[in-house]
Structures are given as C-alpha cells and as structure tokens.
Biopython code that builds the backbone (N, CA, C, O; Angstrom):
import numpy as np
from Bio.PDB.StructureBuilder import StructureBuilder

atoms = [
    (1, "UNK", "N", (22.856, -12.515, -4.617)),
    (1, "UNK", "CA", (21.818, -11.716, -4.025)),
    (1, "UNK", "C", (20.542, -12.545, -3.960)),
    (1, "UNK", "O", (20.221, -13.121, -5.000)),
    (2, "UNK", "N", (19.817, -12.678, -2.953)),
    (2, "UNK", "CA", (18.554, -12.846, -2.717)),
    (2, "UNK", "C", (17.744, -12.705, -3.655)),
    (2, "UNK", "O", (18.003, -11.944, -4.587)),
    (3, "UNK", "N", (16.637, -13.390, -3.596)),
    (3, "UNK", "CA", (15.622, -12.750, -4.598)),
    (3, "UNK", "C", (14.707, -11.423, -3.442)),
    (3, "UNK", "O", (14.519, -10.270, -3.830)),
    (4, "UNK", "N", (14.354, -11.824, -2.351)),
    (4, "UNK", "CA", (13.734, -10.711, -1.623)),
    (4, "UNK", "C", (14.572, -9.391, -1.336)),
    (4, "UNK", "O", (14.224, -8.262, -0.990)),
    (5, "UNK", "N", (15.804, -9.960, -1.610)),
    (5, "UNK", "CA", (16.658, -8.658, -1.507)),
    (5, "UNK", "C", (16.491, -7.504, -2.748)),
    (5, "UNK", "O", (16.602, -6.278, -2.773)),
    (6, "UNK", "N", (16.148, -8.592, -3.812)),
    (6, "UNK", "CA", (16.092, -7.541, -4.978)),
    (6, "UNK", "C", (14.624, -7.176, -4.965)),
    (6, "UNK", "O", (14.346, -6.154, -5.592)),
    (7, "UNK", "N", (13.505, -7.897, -4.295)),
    (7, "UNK", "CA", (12.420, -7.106, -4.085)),
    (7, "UNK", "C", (12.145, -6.164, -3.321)),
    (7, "UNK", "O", (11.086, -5.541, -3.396)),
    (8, "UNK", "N", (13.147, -5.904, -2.397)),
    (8, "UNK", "CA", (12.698, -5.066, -1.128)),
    (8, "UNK", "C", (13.702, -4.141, -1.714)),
    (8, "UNK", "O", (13.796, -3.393, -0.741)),
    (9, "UNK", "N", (14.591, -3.598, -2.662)),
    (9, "UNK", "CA", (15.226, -3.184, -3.512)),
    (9, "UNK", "C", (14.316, -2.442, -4.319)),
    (9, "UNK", "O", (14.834, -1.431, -4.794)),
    (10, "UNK", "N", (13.226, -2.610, -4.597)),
    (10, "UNK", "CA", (12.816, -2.301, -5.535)),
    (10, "UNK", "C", (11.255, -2.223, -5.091)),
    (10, "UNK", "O", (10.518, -2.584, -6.009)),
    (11, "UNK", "N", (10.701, -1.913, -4.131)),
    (11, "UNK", "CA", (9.436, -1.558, -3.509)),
    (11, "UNK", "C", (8.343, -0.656, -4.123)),
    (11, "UNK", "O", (7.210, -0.950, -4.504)),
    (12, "UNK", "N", (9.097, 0.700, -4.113)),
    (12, "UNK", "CA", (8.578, 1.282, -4.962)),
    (12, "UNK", "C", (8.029, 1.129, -6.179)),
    (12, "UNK", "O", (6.831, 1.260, -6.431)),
    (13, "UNK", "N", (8.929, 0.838, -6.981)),
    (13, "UNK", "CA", (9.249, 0.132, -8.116)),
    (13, "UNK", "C", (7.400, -0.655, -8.455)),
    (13, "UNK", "O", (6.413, -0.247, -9.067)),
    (14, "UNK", "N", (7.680, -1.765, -7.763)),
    (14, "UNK", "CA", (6.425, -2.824, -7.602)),
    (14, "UNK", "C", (5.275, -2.343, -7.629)),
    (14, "UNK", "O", (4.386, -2.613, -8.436)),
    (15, "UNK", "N", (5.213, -1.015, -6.039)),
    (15, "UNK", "CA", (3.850, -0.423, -5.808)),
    (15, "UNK", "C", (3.329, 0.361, -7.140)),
    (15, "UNK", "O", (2.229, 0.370, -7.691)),
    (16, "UNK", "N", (4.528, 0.998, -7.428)),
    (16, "UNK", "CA", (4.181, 1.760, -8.707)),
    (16, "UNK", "C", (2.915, 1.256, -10.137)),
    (16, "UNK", "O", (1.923, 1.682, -10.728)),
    (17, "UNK", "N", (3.963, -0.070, -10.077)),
    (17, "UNK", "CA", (3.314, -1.284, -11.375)),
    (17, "UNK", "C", (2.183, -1.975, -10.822)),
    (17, "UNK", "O", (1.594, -2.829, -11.485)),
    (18, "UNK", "N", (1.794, -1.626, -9.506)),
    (18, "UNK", "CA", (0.885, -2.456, -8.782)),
    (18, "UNK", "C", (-0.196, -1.606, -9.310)),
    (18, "UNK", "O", (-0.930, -1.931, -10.243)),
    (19, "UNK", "N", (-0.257, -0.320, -8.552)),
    (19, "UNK", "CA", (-1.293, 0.885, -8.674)),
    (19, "UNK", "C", (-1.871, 0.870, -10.247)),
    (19, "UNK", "O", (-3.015, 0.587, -10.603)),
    (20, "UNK", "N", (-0.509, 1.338, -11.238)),
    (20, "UNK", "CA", (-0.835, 1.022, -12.649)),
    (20, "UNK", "C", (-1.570, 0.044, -13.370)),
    (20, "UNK", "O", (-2.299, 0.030, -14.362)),
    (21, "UNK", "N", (-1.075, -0.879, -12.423)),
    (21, "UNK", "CA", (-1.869, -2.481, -13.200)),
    (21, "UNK", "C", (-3.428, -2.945, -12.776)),
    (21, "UNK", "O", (-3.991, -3.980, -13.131)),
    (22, "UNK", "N", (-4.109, -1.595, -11.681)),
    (22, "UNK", "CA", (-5.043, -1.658, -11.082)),
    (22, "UNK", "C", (-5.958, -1.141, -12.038)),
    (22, "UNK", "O", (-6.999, -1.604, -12.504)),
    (23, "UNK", "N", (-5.104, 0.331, -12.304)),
    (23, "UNK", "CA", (-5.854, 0.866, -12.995)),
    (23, "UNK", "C", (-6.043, 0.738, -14.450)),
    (23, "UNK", "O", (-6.984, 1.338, -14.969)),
    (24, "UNK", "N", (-5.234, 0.007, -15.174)),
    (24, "UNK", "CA", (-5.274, -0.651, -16.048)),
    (24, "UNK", "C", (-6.433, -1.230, -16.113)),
    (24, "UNK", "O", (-7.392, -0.805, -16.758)),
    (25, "UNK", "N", (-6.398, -2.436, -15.313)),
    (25, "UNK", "CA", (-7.536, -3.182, -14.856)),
    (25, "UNK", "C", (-8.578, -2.739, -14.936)),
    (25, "UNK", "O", (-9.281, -3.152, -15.858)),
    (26, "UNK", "N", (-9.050, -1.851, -14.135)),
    (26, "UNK", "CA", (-10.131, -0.615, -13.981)),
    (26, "UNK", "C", (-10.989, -0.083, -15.094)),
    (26, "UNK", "O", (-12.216, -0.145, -15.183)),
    (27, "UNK", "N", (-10.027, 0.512, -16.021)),
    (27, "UNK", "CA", (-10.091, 0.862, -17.745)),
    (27, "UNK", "C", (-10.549, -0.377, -18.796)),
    (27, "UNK", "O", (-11.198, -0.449, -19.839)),
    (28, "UNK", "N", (-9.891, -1.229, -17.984)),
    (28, "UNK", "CA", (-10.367, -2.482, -19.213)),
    (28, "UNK", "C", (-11.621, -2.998, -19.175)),
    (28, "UNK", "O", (-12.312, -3.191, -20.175)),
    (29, "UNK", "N", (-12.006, -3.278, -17.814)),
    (29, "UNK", "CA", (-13.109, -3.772, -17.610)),
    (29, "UNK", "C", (-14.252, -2.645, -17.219)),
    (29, "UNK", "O", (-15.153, -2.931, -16.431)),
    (30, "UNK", "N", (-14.146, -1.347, -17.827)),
    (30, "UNK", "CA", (-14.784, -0.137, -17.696)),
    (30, "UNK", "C", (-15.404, 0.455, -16.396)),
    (30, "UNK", "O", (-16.324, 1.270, -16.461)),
    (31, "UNK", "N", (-14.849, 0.002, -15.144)),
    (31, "UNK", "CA", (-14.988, 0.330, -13.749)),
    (31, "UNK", "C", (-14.058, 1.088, -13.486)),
    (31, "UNK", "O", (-12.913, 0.991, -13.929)),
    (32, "UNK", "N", (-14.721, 2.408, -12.292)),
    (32, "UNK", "CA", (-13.824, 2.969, -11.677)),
    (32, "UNK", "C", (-13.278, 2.878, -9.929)),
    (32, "UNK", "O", (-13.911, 3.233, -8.934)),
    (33, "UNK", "N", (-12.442, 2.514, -9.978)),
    (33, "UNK", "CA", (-11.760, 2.258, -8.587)),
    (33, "UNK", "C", (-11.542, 3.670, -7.743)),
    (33, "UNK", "O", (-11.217, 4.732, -8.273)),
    (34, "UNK", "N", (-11.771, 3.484, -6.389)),
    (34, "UNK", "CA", (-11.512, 4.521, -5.703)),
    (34, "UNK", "C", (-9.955, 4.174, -5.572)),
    (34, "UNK", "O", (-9.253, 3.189, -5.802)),
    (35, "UNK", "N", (-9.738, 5.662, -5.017)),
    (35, "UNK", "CA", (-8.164, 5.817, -4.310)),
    (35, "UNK", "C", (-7.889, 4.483, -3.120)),
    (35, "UNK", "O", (-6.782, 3.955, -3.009)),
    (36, "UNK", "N", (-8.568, 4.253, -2.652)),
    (36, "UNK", "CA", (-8.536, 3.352, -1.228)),
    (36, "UNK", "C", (-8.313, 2.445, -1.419)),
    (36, "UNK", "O", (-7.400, 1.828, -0.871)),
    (37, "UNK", "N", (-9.285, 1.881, -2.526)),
    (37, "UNK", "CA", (-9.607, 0.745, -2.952)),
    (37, "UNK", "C", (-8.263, 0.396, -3.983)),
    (37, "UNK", "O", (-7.727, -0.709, -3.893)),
    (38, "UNK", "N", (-7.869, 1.202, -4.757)),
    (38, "UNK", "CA", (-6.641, 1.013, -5.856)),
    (38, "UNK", "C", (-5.128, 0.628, -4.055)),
    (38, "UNK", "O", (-4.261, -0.210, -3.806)),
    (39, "UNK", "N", (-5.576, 1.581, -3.523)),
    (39, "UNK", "CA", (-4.021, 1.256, -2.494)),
    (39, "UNK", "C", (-4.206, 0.441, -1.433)),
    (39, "UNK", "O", (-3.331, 0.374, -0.570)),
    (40, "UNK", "N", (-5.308, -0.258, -1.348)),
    (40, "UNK", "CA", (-5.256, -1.371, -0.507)),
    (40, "UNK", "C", (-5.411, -2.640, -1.684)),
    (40, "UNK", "O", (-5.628, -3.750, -1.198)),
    (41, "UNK", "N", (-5.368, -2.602, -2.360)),
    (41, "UNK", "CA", (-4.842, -4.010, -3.999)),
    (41, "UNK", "C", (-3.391, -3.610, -4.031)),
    (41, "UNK", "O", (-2.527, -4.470, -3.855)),
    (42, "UNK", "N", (-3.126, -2.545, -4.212)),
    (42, "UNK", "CA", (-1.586, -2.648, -4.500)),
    (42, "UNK", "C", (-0.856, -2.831, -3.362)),
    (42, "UNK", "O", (0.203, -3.384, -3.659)),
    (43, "UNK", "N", (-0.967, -2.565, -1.919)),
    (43, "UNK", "CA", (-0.362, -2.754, -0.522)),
    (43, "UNK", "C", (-0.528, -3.740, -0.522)),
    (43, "UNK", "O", (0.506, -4.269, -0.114)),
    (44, "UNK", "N", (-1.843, -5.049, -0.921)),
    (44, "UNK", "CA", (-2.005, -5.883, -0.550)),
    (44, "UNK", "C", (-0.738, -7.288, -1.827)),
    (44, "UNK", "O", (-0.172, -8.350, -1.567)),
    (45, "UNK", "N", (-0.841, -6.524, -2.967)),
    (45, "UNK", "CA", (-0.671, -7.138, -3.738)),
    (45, "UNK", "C", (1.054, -7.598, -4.225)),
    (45, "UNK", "O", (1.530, -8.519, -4.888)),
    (46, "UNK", "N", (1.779, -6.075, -3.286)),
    (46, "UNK", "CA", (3.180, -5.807, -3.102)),
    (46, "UNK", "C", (3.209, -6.845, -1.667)),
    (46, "UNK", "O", (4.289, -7.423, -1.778)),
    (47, "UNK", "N", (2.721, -7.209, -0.738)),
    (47, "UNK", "CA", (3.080, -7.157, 0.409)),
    (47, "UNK", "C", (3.514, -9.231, -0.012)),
    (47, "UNK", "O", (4.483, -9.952, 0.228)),
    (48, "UNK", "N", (2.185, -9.439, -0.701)),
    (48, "UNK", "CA", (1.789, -11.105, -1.108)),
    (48, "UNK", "C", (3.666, -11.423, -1.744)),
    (48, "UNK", "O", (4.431, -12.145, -1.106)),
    (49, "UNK", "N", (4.102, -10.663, -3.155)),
    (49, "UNK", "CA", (5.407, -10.544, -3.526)),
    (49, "UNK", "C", (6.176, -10.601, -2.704)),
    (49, "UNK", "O", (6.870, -11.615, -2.780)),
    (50, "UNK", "N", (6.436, -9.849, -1.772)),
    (50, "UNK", "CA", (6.895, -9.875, -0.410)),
    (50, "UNK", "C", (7.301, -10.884, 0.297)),
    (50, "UNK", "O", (8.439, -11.239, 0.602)),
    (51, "UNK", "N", (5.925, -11.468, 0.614)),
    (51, "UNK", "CA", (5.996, -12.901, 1.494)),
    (51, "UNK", "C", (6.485, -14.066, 0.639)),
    (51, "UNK", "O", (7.198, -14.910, 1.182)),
    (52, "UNK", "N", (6.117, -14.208, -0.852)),
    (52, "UNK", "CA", (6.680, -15.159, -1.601)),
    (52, "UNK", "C", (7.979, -15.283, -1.843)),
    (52, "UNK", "O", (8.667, -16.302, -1.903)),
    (53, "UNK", "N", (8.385, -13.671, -2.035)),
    (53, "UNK", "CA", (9.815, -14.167, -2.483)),
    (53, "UNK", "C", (10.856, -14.390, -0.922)),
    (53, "UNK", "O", (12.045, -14.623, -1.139)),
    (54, "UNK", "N", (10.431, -14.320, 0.488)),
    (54, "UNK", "CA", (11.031, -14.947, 1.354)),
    (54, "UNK", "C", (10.550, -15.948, 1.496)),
    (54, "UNK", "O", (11.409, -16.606, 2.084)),
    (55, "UNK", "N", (9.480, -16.711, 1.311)),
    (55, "UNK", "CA", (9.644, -17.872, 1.406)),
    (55, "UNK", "C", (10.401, -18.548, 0.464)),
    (55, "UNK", "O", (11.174, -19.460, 0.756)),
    (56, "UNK", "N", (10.084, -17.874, -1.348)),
    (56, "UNK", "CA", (11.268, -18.905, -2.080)),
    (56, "UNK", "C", (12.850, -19.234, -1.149)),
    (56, "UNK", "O", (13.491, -20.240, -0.843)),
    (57, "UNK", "N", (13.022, -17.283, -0.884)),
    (57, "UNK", "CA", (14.588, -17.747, -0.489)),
    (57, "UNK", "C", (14.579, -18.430, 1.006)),
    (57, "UNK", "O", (15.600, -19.114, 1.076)),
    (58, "UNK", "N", (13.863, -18.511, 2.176)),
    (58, "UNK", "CA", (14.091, -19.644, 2.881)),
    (58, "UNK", "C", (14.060, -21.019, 2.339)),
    (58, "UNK", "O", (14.708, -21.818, 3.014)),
    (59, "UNK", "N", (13.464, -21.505, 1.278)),
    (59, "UNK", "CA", (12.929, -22.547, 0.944)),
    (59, "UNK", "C", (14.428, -23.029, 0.346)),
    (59, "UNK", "O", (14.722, -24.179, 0.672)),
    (60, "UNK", "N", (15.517, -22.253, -0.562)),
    (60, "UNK", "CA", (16.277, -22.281, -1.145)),
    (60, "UNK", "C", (17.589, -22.417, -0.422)),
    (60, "UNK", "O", (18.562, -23.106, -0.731)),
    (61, "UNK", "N", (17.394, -21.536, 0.710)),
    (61, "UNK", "CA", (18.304, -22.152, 2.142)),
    (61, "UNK", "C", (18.308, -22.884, 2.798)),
    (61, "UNK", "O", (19.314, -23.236, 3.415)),
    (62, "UNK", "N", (17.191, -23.384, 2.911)),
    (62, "UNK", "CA", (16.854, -24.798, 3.826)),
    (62, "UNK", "C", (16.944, -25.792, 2.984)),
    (62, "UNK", "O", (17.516, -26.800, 3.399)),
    (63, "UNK", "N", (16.493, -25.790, 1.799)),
    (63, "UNK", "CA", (16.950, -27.217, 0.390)),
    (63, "UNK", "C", (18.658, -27.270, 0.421)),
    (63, "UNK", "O", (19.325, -28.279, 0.649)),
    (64, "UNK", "N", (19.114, -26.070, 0.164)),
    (64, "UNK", "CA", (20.862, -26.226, 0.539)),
    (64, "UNK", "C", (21.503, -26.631, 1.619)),
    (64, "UNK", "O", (22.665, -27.018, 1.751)),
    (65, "UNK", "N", (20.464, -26.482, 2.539)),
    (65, "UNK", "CA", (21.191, -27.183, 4.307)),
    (65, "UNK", "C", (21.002, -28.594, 4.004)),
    (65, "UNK", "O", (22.010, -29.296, 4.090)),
    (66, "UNK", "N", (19.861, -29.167, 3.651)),
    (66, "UNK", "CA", (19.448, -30.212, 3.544)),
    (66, "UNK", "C", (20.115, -31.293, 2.789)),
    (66, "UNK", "O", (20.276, -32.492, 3.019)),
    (67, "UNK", "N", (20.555, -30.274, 1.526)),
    (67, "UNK", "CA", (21.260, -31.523, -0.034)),
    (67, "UNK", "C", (22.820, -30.425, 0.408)),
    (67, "UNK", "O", (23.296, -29.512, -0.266)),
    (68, "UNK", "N", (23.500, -31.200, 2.357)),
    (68, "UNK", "CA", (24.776, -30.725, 1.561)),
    (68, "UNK", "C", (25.638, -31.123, 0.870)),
    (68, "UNK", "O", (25.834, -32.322, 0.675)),
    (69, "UNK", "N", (26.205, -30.346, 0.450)),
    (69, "UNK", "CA", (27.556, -30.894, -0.442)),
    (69, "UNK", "C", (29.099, -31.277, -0.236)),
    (69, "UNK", "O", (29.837, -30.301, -0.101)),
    (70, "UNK", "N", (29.399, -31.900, -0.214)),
    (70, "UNK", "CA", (30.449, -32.613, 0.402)),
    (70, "UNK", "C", (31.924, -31.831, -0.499)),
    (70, "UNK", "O", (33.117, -31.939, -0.212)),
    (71, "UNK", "N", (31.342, -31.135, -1.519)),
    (71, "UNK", "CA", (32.633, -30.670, -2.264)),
    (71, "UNK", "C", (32.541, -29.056, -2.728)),
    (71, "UNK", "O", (33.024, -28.445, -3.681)),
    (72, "UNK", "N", (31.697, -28.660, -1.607)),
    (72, "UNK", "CA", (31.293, -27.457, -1.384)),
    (72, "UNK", "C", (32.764, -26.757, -0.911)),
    (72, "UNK", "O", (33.721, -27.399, -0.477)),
    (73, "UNK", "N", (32.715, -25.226, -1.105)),
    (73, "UNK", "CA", (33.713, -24.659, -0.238)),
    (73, "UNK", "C", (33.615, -23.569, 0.496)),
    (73, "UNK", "O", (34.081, -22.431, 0.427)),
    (74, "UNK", "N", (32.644, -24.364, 1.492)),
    (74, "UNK", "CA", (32.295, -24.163, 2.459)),
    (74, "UNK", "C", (32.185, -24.363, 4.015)),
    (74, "UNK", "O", (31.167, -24.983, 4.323)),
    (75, "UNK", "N", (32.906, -24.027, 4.970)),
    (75, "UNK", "CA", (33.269, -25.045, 6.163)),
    (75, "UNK", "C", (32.870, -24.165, 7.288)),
    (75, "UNK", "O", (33.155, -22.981, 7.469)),
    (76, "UNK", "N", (32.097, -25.038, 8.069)),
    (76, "UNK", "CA", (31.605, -24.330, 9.617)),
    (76, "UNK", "C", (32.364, -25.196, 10.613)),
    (76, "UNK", "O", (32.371, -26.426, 10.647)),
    (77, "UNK", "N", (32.853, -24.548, 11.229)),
    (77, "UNK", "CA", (32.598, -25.222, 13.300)),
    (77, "UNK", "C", (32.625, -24.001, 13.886)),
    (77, "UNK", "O", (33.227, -22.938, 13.732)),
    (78, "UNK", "N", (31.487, -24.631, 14.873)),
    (78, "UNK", "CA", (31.349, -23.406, 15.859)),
    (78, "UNK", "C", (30.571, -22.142, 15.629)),
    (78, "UNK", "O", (30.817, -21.007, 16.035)),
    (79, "UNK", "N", (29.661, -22.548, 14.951)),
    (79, "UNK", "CA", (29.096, -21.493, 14.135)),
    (79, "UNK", "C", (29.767, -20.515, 13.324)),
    (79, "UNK", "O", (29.170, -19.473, 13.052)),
    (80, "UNK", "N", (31.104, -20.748, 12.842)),
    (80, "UNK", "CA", (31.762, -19.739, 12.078)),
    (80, "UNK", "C", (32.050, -19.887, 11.126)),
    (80, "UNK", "O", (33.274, -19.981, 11.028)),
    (81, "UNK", "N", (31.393, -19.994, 10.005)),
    (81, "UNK", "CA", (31.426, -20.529, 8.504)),
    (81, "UNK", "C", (32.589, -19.932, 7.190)),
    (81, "UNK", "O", (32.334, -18.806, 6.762)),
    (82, "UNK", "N", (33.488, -20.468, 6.744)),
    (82, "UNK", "CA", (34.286, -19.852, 6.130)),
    (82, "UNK", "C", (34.004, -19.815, 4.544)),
    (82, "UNK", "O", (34.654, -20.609, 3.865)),
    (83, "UNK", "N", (33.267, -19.126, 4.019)),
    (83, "UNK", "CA", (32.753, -19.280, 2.634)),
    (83, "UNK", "C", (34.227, -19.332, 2.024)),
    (83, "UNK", "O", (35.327, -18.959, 2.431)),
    (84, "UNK", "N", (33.676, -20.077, 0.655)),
    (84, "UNK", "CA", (35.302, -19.737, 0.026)),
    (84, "UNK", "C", (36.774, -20.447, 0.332)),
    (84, "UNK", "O", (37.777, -20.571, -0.371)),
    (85, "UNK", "N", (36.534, -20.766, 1.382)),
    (85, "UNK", "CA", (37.573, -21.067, 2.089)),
    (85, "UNK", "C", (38.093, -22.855, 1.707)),
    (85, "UNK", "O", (37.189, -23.608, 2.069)),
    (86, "UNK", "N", (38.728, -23.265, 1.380)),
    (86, "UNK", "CA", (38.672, -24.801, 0.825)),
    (86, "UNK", "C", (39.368, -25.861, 2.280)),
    (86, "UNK", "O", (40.443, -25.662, 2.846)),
    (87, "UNK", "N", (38.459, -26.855, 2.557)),
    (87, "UNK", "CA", (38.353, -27.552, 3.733)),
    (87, "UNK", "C", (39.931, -27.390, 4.399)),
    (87, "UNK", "O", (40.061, -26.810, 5.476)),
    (88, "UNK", "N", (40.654, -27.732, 3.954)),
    (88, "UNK", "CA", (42.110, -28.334, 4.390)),
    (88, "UNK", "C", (43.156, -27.038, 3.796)),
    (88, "UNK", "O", (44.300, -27.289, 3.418)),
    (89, "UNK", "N", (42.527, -25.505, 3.776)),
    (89, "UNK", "CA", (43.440, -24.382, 4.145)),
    (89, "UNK", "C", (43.962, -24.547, 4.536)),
    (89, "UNK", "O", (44.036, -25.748, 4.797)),
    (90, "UNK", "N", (45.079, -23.602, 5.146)),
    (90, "UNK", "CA", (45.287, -23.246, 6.377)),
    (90, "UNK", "C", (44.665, -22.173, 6.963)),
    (90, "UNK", "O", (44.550, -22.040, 8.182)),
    (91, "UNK", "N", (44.205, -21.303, 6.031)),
    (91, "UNK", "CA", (43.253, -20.338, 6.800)),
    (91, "UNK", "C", (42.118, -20.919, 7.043)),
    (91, "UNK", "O", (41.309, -20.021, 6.810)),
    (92, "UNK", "N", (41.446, -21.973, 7.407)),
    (92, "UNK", "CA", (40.354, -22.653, 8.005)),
    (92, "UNK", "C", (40.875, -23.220, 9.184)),
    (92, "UNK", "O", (40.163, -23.724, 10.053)),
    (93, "UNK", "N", (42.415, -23.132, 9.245)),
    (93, "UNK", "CA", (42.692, -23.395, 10.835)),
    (93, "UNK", "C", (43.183, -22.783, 11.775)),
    (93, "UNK", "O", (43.695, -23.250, 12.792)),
    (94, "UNK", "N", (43.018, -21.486, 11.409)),
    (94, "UNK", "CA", (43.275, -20.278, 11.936)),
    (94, "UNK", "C", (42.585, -20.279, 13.259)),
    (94, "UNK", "O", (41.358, -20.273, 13.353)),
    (95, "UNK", "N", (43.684, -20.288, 14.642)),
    (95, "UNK", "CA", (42.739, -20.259, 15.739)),
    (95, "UNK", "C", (43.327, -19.097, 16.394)),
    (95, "UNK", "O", (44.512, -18.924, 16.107)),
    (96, "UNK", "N", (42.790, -18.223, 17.228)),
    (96, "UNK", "CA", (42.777, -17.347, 18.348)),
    (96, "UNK", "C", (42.429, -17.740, 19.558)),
    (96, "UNK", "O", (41.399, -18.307, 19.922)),
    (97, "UNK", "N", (43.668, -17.290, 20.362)),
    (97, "UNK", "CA", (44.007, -17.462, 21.508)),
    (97, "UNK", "C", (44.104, -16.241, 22.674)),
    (97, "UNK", "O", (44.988, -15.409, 22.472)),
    (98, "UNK", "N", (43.215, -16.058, 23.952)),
    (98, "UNK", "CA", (43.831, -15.027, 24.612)),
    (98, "UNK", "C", (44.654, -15.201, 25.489)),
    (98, "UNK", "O", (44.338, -16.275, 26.000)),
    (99, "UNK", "N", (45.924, -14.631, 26.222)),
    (99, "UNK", "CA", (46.942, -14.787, 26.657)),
    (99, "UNK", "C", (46.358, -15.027, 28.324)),
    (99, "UNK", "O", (46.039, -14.198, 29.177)),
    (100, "UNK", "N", (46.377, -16.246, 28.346)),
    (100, "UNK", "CA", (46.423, -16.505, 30.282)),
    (100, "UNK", "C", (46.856, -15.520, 31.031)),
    (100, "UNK", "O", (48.071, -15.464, 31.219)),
    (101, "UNK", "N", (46.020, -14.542, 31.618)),
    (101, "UNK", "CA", (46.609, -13.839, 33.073)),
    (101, "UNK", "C", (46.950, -15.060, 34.280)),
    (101, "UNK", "O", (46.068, -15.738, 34.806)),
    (102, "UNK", "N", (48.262, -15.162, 34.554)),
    (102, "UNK", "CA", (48.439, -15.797, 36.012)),
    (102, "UNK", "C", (48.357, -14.401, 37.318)),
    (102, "UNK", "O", (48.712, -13.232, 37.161)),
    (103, "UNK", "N", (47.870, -14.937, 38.352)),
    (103, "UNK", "CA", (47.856, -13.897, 39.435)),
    (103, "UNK", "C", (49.151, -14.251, 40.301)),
    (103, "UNK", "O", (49.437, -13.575, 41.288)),
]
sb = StructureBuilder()
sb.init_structure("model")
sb.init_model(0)
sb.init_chain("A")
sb.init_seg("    ")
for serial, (resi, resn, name, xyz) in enumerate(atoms, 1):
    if name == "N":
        sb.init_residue(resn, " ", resi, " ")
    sb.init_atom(name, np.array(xyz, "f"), 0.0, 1.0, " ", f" {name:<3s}", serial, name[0])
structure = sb.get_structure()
C-alpha cells in the first residue's frame, strides 16, 4: 500500500488531529483562535500531508524505474506488466490471438 493511500484513508482522521493540535496550540500559548482561522490551519495543514506523501510515493516510483532490477519479478512488453510473474514462465508468454475473418 501506498503511503498516500493510507493518508487519503484516513482524512478525517488527520483533520481531526489537525483541528485538535490547533487548539492545543491555542491553549498553550494562551490565544484564542477563531473557527475560520482553526479550519483554514487544519485544511491547510491536511492538504500540505497530502501533497507530501504523493510526492514521497512518486519519488519512490520513479527511484524504482530508475534503479531497475534485473532479478526483479517483474516483466513488461507492451505496456502489460506481469507482477509476480518470473521472466521465463510460461505464463509470461501467454499470447492472444483473434481468429482471421477471410471474406
């Protein structure tokens, strides 16, 4: 699983601890935050999480395109990638064929 998968999984979750951690904040440093002001820090502050953890995981997909592995088991042609699948299967040479209409 993704890491943004488990953040966008868990949204709520975040905004929740976002809002809380505002007002936390708020209490500690003996200021009071408006409503607006608490949900545009936490929208802003969930959204930042957001953008980071897709960039980790592009960053983590594109480092794996980059360093491939030669003993991976993993095999594309044709854009059709067979995870799992170990180079010299036979189910990696599985081809489909449609039957020639002659007229």
């Amino acid at each position: 699983m993704a890491i943004s998968d488990a953040v966008v999984g868990n949204l709520t979750t975040l905004f929740l601890v976002s809002i809380a951690a505002t007002k936390a904040y708020g209490l500690a440093v003996g200021r009071s935050f408006s409503g607006t002001c608490v949900l545009v820090l936490s929208t802003f502050a969930v959204g930042v999480i957001l953008i980071i953890s897709i960039g980790w995981d592009i960053s983590r997909k594109a480092r794996s395109a980059v360093i491939a592995n030669d003993h991976s088991h993993e095999m594309c042609r044709g854009g059709i990638c067979w995870h799992g699948v170990a180079v010299k299967s036979p189910a990696s040479q599985v081809r489909f064929r449609l039957p020639q209409h002659g007229n």
